[in-house]
VEXSE-712536 format. One line per field, with one value per residue: residue number from 1; residue in three letters; y, z, x negated of N, C-alpha, C, O in turn. Coordinates in nm, 3 decimals, m for minus. Last residue first. Layout:
<vextis>
seq [NUM; ...]
type [ALA; ...]
n.y [Y; ...]
n.z [Z; ...]
n.x [X; ...]
ca.y [Y; ...]
ca.z [Z; ...]
ca.x [X; ...]
c.y [Y; ...]
c.z [Z; ...]
c.x [X; ...]
o.y [Y; ...]
o.z [Z; ...]
o.x [X; ...]
</vextis>
This chain:
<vextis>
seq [56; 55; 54; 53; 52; 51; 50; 49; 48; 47; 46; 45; 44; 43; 42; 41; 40; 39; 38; 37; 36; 35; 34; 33; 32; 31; 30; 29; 28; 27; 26; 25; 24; 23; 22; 21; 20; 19; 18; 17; 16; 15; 14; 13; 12; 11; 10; 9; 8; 7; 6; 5; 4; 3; 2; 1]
type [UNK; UNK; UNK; UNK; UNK; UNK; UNK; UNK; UNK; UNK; UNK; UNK; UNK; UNK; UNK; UNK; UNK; UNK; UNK; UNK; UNK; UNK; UNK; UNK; UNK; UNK; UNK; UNK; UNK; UNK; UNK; UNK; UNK; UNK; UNK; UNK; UNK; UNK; UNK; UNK; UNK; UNK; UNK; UNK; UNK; UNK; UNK; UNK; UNK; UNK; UNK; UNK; UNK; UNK; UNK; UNK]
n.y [0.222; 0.337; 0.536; 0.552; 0.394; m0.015; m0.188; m0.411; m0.480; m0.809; m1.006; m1.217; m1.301; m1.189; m1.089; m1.237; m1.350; m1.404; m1.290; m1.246; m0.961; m0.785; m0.507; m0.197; 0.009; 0.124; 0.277; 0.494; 0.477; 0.405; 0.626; 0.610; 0.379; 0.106; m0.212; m0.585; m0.836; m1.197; m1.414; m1.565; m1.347; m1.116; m0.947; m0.606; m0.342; m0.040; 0.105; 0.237; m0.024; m0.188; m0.566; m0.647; m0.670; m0.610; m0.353; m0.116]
n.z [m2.523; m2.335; m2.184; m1.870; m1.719; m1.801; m1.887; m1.913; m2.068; m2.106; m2.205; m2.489; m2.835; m3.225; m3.382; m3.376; m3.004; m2.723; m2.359; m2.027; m1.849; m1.535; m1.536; m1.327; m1.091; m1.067; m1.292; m1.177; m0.913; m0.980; m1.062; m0.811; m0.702; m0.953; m0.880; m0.882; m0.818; m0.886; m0.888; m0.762; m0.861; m0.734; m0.478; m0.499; m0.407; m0.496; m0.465; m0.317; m0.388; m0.671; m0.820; m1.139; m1.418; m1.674; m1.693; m1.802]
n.x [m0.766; m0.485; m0.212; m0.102; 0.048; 0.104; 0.210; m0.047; m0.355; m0.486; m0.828; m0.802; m0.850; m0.799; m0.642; m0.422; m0.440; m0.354; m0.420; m0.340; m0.231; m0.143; 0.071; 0.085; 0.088; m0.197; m0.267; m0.272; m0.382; m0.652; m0.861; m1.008; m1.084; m1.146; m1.045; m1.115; m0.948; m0.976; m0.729; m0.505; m0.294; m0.521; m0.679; m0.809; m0.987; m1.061; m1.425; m1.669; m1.864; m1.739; m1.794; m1.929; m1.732; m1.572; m1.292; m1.079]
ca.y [0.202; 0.302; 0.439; 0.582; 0.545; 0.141; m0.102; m0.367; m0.439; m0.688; m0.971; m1.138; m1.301; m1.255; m0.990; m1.242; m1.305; m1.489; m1.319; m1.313; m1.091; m0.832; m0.638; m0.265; m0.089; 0.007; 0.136; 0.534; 0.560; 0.364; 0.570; 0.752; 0.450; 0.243; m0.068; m0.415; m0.764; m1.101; m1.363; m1.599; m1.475; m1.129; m1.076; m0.723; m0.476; m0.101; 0.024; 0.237; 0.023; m0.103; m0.443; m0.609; m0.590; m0.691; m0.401; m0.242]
ca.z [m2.658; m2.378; m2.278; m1.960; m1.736; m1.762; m1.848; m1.969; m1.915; m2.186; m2.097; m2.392; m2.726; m3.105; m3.340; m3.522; m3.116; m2.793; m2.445; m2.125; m1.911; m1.638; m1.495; m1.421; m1.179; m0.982; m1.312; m1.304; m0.896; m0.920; m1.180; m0.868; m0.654; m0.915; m0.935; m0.839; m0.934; m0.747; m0.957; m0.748; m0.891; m0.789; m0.510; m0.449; m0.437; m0.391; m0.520; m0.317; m0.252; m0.615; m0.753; m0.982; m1.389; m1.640; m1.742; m1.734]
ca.x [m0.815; m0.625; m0.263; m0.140; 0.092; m0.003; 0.219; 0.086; m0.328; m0.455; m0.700; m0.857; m0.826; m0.938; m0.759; m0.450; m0.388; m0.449; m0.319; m0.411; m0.207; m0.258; 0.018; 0.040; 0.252; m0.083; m0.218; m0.256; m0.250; m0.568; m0.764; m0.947; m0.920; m1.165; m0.973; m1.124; m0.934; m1.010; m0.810; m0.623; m0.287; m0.407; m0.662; m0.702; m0.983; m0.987; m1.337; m1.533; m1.815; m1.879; m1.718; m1.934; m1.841; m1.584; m1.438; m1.096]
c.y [0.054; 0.276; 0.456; 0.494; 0.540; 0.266; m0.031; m0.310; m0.403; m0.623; m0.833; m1.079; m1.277; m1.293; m1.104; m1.164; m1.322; m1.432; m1.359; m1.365; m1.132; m0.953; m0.711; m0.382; m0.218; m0.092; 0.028; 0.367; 0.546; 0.383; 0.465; 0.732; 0.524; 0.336; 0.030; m0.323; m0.649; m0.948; m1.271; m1.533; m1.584; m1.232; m1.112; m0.859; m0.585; m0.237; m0.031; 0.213; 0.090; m0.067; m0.312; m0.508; m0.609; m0.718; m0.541; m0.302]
c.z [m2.633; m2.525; m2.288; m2.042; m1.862; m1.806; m1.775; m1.891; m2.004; m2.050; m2.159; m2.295; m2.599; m2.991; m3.279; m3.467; m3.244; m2.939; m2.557; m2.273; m1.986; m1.717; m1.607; m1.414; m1.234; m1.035; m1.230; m1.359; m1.049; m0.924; m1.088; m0.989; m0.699; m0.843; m0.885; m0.897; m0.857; m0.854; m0.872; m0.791; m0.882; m0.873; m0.584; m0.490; m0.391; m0.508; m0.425; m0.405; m0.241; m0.491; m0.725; m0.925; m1.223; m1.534; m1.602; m1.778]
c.x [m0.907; m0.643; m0.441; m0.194; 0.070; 0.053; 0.189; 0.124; m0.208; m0.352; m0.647; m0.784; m0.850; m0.812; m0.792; m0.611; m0.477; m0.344; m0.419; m0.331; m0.309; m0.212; m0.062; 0.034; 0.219; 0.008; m0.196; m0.202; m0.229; m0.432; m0.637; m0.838; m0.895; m1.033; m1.053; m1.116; m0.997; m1.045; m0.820; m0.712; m0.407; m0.370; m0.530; m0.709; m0.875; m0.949; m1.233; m1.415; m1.683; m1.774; m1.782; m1.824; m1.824; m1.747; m1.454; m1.229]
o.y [0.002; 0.298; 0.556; 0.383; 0.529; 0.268; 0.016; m0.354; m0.373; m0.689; m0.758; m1.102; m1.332; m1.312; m1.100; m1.201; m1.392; m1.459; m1.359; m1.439; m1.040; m1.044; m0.700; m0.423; m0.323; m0.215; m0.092; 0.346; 0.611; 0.282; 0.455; 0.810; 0.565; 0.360; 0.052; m0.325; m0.610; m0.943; m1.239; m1.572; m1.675; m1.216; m1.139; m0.857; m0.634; m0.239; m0.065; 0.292; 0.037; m0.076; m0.315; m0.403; m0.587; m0.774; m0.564; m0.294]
o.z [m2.727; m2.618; m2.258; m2.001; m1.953; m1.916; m1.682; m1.781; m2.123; m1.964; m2.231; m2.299; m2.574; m3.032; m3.339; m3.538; m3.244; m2.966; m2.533; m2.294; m2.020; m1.656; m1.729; m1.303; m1.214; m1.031; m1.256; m1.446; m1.068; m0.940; m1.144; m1.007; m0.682; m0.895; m0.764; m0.997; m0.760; m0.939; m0.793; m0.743; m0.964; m0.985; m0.516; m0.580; m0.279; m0.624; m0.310; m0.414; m0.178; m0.490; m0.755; m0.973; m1.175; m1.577; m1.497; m1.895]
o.x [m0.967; m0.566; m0.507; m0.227; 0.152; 0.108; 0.254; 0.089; m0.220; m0.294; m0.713; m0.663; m0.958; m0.697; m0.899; m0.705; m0.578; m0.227; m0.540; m0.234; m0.383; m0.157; m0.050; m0.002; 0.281; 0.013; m0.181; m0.117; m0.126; m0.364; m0.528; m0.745; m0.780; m0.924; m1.038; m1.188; m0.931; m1.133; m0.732; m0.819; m0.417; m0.419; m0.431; m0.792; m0.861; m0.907; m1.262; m1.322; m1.591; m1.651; m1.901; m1.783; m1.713; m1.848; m1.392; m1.266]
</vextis>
């Protein structure tokens, strides 16, 4: 997830007002997914939950 211009084939939704674009090739990997903001002992920031797969 990055914080960055859309690019052409990006699929772009509008999700709680927020305008979110997904590369379509990772698409299928965090449809499910939902974004939160959260505020911890580390800092604070958006954090993607349940995703297939995991990040870093």
């Amino acid at each position: 997830m990055a914080m960055e211009e859309s690019q052409e084939k990006d699929r772009t939704e509008i999700i709680n007002g927020i305008k979110v674009a997904c590369d379509e090739v990772i698409y299928p990997q965090v449809q499910d997914s939902e974004i939160h903001y959260e505020t911890s002992f580390w800092g604070s920031g958006f954090v993607l939950r349940g995703a297939q797969t995991s990040s870093c």
